[in-house]
Each structure stands twice: as C-alpha cells, then as structure tokens.
NULO-645094 format. One record per atom (N, C-alpha, C, O): x, y, z. Coordinates in steps of 0.001 Angstrom, whole numbers, padded with zeros to 6 digits, always signed. Atoms other than C-alpha are relative to their C-alpha. Layout:
BEGIN
XYZ...
END
This chain:
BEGIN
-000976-000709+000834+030195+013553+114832+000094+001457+000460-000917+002064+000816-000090-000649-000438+031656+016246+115723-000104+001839-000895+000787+002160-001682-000142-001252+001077+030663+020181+114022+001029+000768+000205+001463+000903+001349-000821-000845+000024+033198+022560+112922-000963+001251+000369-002189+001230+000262+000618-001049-000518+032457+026035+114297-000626+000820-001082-001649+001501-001008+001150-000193+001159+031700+026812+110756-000912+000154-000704-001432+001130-001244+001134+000452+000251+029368+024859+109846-000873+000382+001334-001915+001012+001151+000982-000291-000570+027921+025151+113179-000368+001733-000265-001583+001925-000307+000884-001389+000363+027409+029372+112392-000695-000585-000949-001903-000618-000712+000952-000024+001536+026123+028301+108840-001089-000478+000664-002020+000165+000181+001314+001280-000070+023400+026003+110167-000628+001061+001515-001633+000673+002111+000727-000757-001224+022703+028983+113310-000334+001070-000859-001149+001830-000336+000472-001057+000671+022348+031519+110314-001039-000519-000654-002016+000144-000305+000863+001111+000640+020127+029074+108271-001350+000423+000852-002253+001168+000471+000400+000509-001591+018469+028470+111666-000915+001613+000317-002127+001827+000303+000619-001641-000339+017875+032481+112541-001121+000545-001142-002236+001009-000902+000632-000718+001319+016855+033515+108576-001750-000744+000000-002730-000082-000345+000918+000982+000397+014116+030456+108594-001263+000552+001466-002470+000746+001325+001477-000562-001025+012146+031693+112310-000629+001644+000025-000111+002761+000040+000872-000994-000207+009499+033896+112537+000588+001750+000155+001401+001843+001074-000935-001250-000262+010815+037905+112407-000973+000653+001037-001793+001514+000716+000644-000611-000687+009363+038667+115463+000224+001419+000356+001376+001689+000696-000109-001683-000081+008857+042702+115893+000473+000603-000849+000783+001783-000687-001059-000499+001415+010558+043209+112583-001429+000852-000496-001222+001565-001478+000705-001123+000638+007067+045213+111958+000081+001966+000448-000331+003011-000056-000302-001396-000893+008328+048111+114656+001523+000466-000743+001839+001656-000729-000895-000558+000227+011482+048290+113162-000013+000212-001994-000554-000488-002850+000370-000529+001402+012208+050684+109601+000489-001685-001024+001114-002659-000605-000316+000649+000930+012536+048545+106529+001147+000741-000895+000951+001798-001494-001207-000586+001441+016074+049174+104199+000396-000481-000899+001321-001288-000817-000178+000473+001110+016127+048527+101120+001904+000062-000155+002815+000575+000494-001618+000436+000530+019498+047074+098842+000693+001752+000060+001875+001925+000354-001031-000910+000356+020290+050905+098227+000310+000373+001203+001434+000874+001177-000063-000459-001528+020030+051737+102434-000974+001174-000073-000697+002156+000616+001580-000922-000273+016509+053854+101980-000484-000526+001122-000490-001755+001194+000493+000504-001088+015073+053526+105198-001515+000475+000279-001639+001700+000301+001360-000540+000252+010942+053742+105459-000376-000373+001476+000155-001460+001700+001002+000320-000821+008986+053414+108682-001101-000500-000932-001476-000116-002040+001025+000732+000742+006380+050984+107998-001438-000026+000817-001747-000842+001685+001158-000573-000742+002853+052808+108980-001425-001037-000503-002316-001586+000145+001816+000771+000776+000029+051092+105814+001130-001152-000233+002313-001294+000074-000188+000580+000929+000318+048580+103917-000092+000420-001691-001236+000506-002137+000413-000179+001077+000837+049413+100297-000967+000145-001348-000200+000084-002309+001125+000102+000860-002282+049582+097738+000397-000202-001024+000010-001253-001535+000136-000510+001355-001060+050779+094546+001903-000111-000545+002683+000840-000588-001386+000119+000615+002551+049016+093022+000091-000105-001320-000730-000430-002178-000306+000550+001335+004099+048692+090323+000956-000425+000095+001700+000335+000715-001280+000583-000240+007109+046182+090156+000934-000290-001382+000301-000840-002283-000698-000508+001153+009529+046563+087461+001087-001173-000398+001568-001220-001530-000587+001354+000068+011534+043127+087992-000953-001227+000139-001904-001062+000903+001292+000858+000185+009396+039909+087359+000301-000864+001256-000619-001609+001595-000030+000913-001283+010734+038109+090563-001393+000185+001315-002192-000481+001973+000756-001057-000948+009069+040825+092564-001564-000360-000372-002407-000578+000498+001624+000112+000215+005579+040320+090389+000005-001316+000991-000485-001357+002120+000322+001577+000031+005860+036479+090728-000293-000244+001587-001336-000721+002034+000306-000453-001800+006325+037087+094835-000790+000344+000435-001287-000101+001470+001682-000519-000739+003314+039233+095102-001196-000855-000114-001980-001083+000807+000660+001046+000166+001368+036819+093465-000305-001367+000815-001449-001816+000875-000163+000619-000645+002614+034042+095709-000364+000688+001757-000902-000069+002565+000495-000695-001129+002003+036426+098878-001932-000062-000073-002710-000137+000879+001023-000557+000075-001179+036969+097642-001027+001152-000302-002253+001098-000213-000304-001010-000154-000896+040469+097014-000193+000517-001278+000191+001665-001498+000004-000248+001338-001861+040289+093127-000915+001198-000255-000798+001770-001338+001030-000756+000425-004953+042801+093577+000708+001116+000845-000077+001699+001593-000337-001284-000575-002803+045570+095047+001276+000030-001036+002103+000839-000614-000622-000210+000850-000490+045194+091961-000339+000909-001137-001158+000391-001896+000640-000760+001009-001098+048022+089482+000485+000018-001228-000020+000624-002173-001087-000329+001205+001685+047560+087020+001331-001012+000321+001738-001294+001449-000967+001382+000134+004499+044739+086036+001082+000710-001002+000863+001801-001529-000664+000019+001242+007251+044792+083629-000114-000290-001384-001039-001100-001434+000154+000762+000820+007409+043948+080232+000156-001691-000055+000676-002466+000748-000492+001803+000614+007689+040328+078859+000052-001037+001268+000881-001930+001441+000093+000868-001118+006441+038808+082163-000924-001240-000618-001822-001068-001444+001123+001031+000335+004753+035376+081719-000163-001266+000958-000431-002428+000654+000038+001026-000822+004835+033755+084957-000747+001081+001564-000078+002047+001930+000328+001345+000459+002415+033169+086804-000962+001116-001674-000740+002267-002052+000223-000091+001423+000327+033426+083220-000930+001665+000675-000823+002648-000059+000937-001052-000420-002140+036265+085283+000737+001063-000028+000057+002080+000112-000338-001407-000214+000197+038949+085328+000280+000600-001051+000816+001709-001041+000132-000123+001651+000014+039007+081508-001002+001651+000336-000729+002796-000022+001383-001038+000331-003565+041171+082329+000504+001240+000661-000117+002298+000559-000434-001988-000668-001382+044280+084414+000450+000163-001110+000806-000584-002022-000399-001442+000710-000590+047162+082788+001759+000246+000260+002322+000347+001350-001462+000119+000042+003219+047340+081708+000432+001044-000252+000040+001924-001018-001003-001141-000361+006016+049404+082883+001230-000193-000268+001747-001261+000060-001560-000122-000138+009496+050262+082137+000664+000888+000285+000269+002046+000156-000417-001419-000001+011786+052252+082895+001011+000786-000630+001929+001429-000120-000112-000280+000801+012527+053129+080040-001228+001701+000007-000956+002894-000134+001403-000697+000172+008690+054852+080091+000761+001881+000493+001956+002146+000621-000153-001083-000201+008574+058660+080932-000899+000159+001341-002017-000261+001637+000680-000509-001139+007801+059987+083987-001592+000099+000226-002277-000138+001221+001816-000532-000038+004101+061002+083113-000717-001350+000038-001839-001509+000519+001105+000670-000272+003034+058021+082870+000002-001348+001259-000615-002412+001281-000201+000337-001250+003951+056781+086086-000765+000262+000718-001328-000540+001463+000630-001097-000894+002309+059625+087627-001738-000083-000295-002716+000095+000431+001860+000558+000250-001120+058636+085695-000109-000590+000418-001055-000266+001135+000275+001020-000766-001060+055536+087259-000298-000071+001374-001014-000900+001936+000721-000120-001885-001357+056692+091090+000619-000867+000580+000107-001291+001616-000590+000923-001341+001369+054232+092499+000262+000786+001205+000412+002007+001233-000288-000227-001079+001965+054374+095859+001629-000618+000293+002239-000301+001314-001149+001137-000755+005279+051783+095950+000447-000619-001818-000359-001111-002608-000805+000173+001111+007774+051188+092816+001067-000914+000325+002142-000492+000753-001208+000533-000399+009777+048303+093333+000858-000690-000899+000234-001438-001651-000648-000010+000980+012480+047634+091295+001048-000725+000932+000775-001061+002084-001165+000436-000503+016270+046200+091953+001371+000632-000315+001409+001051-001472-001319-000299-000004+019829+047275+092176+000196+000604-001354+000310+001814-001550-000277-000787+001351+020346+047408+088225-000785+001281-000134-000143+002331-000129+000591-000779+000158+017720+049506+087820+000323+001345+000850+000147+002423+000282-000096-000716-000814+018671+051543+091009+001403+000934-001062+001321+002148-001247-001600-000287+000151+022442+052211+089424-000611+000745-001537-000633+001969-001670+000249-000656+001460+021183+052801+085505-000794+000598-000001-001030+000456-001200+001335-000838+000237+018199+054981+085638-000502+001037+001212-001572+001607+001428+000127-000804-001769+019057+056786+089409-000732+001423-000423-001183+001978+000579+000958-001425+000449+017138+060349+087347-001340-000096+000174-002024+000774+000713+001301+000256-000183+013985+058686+087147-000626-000340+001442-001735-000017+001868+000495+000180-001310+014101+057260+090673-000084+000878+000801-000483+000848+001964-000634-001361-001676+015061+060379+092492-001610+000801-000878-002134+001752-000299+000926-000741+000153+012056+061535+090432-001291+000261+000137-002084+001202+000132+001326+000461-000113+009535+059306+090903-000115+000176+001761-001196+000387+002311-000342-000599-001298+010989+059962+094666-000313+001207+000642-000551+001290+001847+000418-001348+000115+010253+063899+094022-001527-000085+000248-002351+000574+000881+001734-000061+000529+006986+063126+093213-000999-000542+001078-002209-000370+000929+000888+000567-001200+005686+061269+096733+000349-001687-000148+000104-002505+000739+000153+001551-000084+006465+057735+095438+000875-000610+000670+001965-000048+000778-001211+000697-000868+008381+055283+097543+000270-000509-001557-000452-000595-002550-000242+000823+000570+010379+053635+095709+001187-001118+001045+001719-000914+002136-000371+000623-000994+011996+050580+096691+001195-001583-000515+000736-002485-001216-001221+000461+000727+015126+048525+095697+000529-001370+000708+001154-001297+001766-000334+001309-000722+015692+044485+096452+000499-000613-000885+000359-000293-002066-000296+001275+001062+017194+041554+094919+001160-000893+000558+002309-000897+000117-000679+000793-000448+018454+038948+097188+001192-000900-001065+001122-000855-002293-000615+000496+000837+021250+036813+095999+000350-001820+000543+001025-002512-000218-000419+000558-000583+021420+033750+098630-000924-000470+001216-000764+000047+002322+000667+000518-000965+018872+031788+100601-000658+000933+001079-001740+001488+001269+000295-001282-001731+019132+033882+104010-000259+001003-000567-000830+001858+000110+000095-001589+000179+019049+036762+101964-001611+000000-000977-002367+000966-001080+001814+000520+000417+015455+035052+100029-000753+000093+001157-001589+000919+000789+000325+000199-000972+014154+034733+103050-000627+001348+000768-001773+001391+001213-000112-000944-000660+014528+038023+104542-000576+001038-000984-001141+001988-000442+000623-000466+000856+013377+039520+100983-001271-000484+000134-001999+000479+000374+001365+000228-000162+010004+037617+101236-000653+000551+001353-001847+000840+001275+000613-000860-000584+009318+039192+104293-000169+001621+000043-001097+002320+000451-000019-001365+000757+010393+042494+103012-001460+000219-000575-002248+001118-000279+001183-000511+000862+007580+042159+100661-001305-000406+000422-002342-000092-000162+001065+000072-000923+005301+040828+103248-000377+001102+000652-001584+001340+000658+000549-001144-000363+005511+044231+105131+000010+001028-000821+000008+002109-000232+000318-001059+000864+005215+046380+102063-001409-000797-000214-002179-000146-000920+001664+000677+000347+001877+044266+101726-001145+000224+000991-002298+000557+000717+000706+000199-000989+000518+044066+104814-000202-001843+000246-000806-002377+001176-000270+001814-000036+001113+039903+104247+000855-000389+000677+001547-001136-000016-000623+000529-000396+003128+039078+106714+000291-001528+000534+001347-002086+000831+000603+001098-000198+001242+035932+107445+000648-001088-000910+001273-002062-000492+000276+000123+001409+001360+035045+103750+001025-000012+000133+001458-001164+000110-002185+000581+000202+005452+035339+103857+000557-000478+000956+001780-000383+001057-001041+001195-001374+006140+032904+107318-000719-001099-000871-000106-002153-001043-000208+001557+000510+004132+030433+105259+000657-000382-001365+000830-001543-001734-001034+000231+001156+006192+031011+101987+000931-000611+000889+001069-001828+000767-001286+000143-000707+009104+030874+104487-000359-001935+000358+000296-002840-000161-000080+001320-000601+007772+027429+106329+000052-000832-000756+000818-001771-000540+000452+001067+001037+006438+025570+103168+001663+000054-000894+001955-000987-001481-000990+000189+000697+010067+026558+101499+000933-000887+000930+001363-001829+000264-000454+000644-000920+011853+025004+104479-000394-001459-000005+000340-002420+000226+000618+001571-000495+009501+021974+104652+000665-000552-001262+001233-001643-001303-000790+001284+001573+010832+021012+100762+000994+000092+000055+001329-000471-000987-001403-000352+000367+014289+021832+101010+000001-001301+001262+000579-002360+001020-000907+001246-000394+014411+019538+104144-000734-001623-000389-000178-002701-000183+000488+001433+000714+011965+016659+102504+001361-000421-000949+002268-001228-000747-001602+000449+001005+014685+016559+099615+001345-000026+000697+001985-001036+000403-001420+000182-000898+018034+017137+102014-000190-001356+000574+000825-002011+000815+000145+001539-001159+017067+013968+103882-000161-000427-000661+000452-001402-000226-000139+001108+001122+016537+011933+100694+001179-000425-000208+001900-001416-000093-001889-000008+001150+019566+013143+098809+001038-000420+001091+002044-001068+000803-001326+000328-001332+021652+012768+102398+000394-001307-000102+001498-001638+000330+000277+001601-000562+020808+008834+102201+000955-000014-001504+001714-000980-001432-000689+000430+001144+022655+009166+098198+001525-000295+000307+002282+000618+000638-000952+000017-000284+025634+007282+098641+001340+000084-000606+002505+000072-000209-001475-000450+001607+027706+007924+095105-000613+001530-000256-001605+001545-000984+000462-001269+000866+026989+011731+094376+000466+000401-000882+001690+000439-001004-000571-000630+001603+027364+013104+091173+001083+001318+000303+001164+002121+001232-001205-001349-000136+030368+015586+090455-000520+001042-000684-000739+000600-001811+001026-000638+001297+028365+018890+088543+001313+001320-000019+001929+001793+000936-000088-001537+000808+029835+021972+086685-001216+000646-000011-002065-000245-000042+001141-001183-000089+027140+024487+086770+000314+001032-000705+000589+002030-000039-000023-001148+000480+027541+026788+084244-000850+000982-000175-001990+000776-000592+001097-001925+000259+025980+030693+084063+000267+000046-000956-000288-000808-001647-000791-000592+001129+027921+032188+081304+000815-000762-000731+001941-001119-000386-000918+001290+000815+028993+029820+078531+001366+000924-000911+002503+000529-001167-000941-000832+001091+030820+032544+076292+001374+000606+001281+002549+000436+000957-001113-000325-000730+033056+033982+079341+000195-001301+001385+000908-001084+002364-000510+000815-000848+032952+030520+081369+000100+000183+001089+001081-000134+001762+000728-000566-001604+031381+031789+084440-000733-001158+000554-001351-001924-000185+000623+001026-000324+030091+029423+086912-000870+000918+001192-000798+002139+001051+000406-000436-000669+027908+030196+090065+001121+000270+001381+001985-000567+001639-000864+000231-000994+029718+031626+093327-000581-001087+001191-001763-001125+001531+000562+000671-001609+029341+029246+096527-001155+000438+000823-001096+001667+000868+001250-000542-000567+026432+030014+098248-001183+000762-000450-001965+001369+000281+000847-000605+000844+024356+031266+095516-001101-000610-000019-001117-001769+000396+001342+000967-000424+020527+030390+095367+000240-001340-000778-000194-002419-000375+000078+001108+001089+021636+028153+092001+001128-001254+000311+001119-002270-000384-000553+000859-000036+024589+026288+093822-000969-000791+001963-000725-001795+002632+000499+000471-001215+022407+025820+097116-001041-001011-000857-001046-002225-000657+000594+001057+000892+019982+024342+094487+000304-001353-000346-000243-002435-000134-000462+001887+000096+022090+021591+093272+001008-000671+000880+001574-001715+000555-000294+000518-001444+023617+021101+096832-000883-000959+000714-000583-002009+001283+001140+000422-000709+020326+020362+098091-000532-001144-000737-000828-002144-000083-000041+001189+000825+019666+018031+095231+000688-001159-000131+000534-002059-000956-000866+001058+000905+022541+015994+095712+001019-000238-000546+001717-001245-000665-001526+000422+000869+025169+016947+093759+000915+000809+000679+000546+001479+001643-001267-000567-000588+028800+018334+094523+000202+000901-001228+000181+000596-002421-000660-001191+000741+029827+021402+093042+001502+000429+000008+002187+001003+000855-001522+000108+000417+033124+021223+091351+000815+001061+000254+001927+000865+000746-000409-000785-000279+033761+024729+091488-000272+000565+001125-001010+001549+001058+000234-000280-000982+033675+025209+094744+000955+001102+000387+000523+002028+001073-000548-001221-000230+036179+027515+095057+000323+001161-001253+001386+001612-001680-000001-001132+000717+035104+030057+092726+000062+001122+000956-000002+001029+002181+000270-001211-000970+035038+033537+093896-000998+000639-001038-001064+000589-002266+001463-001145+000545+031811+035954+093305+000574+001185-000607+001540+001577+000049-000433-001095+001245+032604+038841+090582-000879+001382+000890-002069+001693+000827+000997-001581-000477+031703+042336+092642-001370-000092+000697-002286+000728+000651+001053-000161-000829+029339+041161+094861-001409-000697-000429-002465-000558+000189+000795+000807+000448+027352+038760+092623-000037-001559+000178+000784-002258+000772-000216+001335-000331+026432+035501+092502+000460-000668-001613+000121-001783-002008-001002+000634+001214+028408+034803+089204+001294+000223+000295+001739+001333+000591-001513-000138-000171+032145+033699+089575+000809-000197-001286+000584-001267-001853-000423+000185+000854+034293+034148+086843+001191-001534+000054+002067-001517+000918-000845+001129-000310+036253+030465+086400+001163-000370-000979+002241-000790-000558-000789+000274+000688+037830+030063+082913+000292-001980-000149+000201-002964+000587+000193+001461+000155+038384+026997+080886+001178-000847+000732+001024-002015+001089-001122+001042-000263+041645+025706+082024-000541-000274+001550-000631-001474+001808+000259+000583-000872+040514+025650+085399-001465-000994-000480-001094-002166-000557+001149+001016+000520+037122+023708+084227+000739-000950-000351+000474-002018+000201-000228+001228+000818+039210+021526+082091+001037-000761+001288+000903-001984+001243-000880+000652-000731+041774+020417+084842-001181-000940+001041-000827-002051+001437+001012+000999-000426+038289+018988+086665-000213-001319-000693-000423-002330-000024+000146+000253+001079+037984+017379+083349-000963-001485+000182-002130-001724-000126+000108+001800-000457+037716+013459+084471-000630-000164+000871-000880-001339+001141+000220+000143-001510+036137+014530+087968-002038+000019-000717-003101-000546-000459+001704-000543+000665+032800+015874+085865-001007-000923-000208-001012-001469-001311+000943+001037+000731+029731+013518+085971-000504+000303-000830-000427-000180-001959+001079-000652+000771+027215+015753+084902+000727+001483-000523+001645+001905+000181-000419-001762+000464+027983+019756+082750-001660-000024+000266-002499-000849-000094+001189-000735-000346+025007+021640+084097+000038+001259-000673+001075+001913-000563-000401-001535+000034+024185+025049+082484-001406+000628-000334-002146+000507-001311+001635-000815+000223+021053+027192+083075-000106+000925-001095+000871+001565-001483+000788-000027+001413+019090+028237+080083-001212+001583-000052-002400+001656+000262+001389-000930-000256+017209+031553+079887+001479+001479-000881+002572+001463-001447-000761-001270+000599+018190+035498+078968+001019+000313+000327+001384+001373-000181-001309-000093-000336+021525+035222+080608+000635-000730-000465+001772-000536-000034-000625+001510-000075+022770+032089+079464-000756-000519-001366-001963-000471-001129+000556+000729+001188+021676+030392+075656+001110-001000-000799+001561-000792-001925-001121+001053+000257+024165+027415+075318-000835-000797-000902-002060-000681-000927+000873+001338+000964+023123+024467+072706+000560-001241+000212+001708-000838+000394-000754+001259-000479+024508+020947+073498+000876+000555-000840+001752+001252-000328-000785-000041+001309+026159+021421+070259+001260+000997+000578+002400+000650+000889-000986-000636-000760+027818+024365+071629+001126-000335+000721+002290-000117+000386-000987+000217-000892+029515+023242+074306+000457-001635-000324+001263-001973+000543-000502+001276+000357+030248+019378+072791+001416+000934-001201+002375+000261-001581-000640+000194+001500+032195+021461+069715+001191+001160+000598+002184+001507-000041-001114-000686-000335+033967+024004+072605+001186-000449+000231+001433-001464+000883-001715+001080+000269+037765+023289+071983+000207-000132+001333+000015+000719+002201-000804+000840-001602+039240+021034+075058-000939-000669+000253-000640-001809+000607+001427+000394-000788+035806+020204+076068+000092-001459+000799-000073-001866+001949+000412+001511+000283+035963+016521+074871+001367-000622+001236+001794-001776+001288-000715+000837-000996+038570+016482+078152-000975-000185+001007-000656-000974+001897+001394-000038-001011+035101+016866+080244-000416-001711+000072-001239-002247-000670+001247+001383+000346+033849+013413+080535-001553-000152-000350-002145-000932-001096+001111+000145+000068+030636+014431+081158-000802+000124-001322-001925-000305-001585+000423-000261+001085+030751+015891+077581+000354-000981-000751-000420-001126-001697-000211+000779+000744+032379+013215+076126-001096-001203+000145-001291-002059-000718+001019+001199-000374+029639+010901+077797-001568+000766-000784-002369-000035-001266+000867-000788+000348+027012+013332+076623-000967-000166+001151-001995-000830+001018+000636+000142-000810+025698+013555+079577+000089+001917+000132+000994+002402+000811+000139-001817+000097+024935+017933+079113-001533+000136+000677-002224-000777+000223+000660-000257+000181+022020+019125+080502-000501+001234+000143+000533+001901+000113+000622-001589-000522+020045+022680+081297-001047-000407+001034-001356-001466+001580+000343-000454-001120+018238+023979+083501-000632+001584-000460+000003+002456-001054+000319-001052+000350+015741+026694+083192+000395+001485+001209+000437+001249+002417-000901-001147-000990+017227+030388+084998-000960+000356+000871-000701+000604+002048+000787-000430-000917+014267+031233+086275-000011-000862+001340-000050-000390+002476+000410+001020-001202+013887+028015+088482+000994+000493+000856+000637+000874+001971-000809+000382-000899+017272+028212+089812+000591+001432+000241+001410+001522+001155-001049-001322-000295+018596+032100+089638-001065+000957+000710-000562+001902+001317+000738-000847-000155+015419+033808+090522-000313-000257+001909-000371-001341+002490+000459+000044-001511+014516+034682+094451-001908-000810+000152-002658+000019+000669+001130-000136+000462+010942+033019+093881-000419-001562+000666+000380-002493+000566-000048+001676-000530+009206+029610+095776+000172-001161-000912+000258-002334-000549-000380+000999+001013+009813+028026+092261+001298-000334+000346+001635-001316-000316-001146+000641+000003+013510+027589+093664-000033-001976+000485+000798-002857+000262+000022+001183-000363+012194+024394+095176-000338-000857-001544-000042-002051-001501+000476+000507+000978+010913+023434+091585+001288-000490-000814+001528-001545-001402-001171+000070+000639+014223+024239+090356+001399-001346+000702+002410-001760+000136-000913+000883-000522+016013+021700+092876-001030-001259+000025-000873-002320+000630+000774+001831+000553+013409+018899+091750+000617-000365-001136+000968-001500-001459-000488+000305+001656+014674+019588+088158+001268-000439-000040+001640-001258-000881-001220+000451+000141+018042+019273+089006-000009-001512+000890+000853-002333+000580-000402+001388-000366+017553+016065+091250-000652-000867-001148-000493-002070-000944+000213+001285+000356+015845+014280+088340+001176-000314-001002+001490-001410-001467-001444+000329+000911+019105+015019+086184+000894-001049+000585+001353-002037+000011-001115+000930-000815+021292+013445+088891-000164-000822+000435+000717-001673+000560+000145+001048-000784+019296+011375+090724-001588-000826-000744-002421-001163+000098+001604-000021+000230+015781+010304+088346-000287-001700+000492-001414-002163+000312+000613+001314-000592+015740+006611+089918-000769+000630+001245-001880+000227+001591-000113-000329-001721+015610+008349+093373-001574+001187-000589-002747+001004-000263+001568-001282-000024+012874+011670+092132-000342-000221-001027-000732+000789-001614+001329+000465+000599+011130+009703+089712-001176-001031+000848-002406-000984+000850+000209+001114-000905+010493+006841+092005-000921+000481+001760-001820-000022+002434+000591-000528-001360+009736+008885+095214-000397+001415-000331-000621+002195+000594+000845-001655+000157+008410+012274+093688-000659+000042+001277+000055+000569+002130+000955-000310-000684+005580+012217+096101+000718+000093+001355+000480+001100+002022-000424+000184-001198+007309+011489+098998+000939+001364+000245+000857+002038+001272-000864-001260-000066+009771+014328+098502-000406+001493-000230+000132+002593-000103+001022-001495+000668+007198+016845+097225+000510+000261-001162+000517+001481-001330-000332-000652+001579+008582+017046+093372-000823-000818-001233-000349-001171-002313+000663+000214+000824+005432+015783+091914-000151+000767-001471+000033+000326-002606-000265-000941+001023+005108+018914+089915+000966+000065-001246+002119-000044-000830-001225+000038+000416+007262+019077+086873-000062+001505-000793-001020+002000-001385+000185-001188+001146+008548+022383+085160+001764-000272-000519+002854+000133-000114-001904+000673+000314+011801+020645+083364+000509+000296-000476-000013+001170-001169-001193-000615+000288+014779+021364+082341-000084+000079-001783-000600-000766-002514-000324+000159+001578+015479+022157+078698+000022-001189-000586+000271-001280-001788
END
C-alpha cells in the first residue's frame, strides 16, 4: 500500500520525537515562554507548581530533589508529604525555601508574570512547560530529564511509552468494526478535543474513530470549540459519547441524556455514555498509556479484557 506524503512526515515526526536526543545536553534548553538556560548542574532544589510536572519527577525518579508541589496534588499518593506552593503564596516564602528551579506552565506564566520576573530577580530559574501533543510529551520528558540530571530515566519513560502504544496499535489495527466516538472536554460550551491532542491520540490508539475530526484547536489549545448542531448532524454515526471527567469537565449521564436534541445521538439514546478520568487522558504523564487502556475497555472490553496481559493493560485505573 501505498503512503501519502503526509502520513509518511507524520510517522518520520513520530519516528524523530521517539529516538534518543543525541547531544541535546550541549545545546540551551527553551522553555514554552522562549527562556533560554545553558544546562551546566543538574537541579537540587524544585518546586513544581503544576501536578503533571510533580507526577513526572516522580516517574523520572527525581522525587528527592523535589522541595515543593502544588496544592491538592494526590497522585502518586507520596507527594502528599512535600511542602505546598502556590502562586498565589508571597514571595517570602519562596525565598525561605532555597529553590533552585520553579517550574510551572504557560497559565501561570501569563497570570502571575510579577511574581515570576521576581522569583527571576531573586536568582531562581524559573521554568515554563506544558506540552499539548505526543511529540511535544516526548520532548517535555526529556526537558525534565536535563533539569534533573535523568536523562537516562526519560529515554526509558520515552521507550517503555512507545513499547505500549505499539503493543495496543497492533491489537486495535487487527479491530475490524471500529467504534464511531464523540469525545467530549467541555459539556456546557460543547467543546471537543482538537486532532492531534494527547486525548484524541488516546482514543485513536485504542481503536476508535474520532467523529470530530475536523475540529479546529481554540488559540493554540488542544480544545476545539464544535457546537451542538454540528455534534447532532453526526447524530446516527455515534457508537459511543465519550466525555472526560475531572476539574475541567463534570458531566452526569443524566446531564447529557436530558441535553435537548441529544436523544438524536444514538449512542445516548442506546445509553451507551461513558467518562473517562482527565488526568489519564489530558495530562502529559506515562499514565496516558493507562488512559488508552481505559478507553479500549469502553470500546473494545472483549478484546482488553480478554488479552489485558498481552497488550500491557493489566493495571486498571477506570473510567468513571
């Protein structure tokens, strides 16, 4: 069969993001805002202010050079015992703490730019990420490999995420009816995910077809605004309504069975609704593979109940 030139870039970018970053320790590191650091130590003394970022260090390995987390973190359960930051907090007590490395993301960069330029004043790096898209996961875990000195520690995040994504692609490839999915973000403004987002590569990789495929991304995010009439003109095409479940997103079946038109959805009229927790599937974090087990047992649970082991989705952390 023959590839479109397309697909063949997609699958040579794939391809590039997934090998080894050889010499990427000689060259500066730039963060989302374009801060550019030569990278001399390894970091000692962080504090990370987005919970993706904890959950990453943790997975690096990197938990005893963590000095400070966010509030209301609870994953994994150990980062309960750091010492919590916001930035909200006041300067001083930043400065008690003795970080060396403040890493935070975009929002934070844009709403609170006084404190950063201050904690900036003051000797601290600070340091600004938040992939939105596989290649761009990828290239963030080694980010936070050379703010660690783990670089080791983030080619085998990188390999072991690779090895499950293609255990499950080569399952789901062999599915020969795939499910049709809606994926909803935003139930109140009817937002779905854009194309290439970590949460539609998720239930790509699982298996299913994503209805809205031609959404477009809202300013550079991975939420596309879609609206019901386009949803509802799918209406009949819909196996499954998907809609992740967390502080962005708090839908109830009920909800969306009692939203007017709905009952043109099949999937709702079949009651076939399910969730999906946000973290699995929106967060940059090696739980995305967890999150595309959860969604293949929605679509497919003959296939990843039956062959868990074989596919690597023994583990379960399930859906709503």
């Amino acid at each position: 069969m023959r590839m479109t030139v397309r697909k063949w870039g997609r699958c040579l970018l794939l391809w590039l993001c997934f090998q080894p970053a050889l010499g990427a320790a000689a060259e500066p590191l730039v963060d989302d805002a374009g801060r550019r650091m030569a990278m001399t130590r390894p970091f000692q003394r962080i504090i990370s202010l987005y919970g993706a970022h904890t959950e990453n260090l943790f997975a690096l390995g990197a938990q005893a050079q963590l000095i400070g987390v966010s509030p209301n973190e609870h994953y994994p359960p150990e980062a309960r015992a750091k010492a919590v930051f916001s930035y909200h907090d006041d300067l001083e007590k930043f400065l008690a703490a003795r970080p060396d490395l403040v890493l935070i993301r975009p929002m934070i960069d844009r709403g609170y730019a006084r404190l950063m330029a201050r904690l900036e004043a003051a000797g601290i790096v600070v340091v600004s990420l938040q992939p939105s898209s596989v290649p761009e996961m990828v290239a963030y875990w080694r980010a936070l490999g050379r703010l660690t000195g783990r670089s080791q520690a983030a080619e085998a995040l990188v390999a072991d995420f690779q090895a499950g994504v293609t255990r499950i692609g080569r399952r789901t490839a062999a599915i020969p009816a795939k499910r049709r999915v809606y994926f909803e973000a935003i139930h109140d403004r009817m937002r779905t995910f854009s194309p290439g987002s970590m949460p539609i590569f998720a239930l790509e990789t699982a298996g299913g077809i994503n209805v809205a495929a031609d959404a477009a991304p809202r300013r550079g995010t991975n939420i596309a605004d879609y609206g019901k009439e386009r949803i509802l003109a799918h209406g009949d095409a819909i196996d499954v309504y998907l809609a992740q479940f967390g502080p962005m997103n708090r839908p109830t079946r009920e909800m969306i069975q009692k939203e007017s038109g709905y009952a043109l959805i099949r999937a709702v009229r079949e009651n076939r609704i399910h969730f999906i927790d946000e973290q699995l599937v929106s967060r940059p974090t090696p739980r995305l593979l967890a999150g595309i087990c959860g969604i293949g047992r929605i679509l497919y649970p003959e296939v990843f109940e039956k062959e868990a082991e074989a596919i690597g989705c023994m583990e379960r952390e399930d859906e709503r």
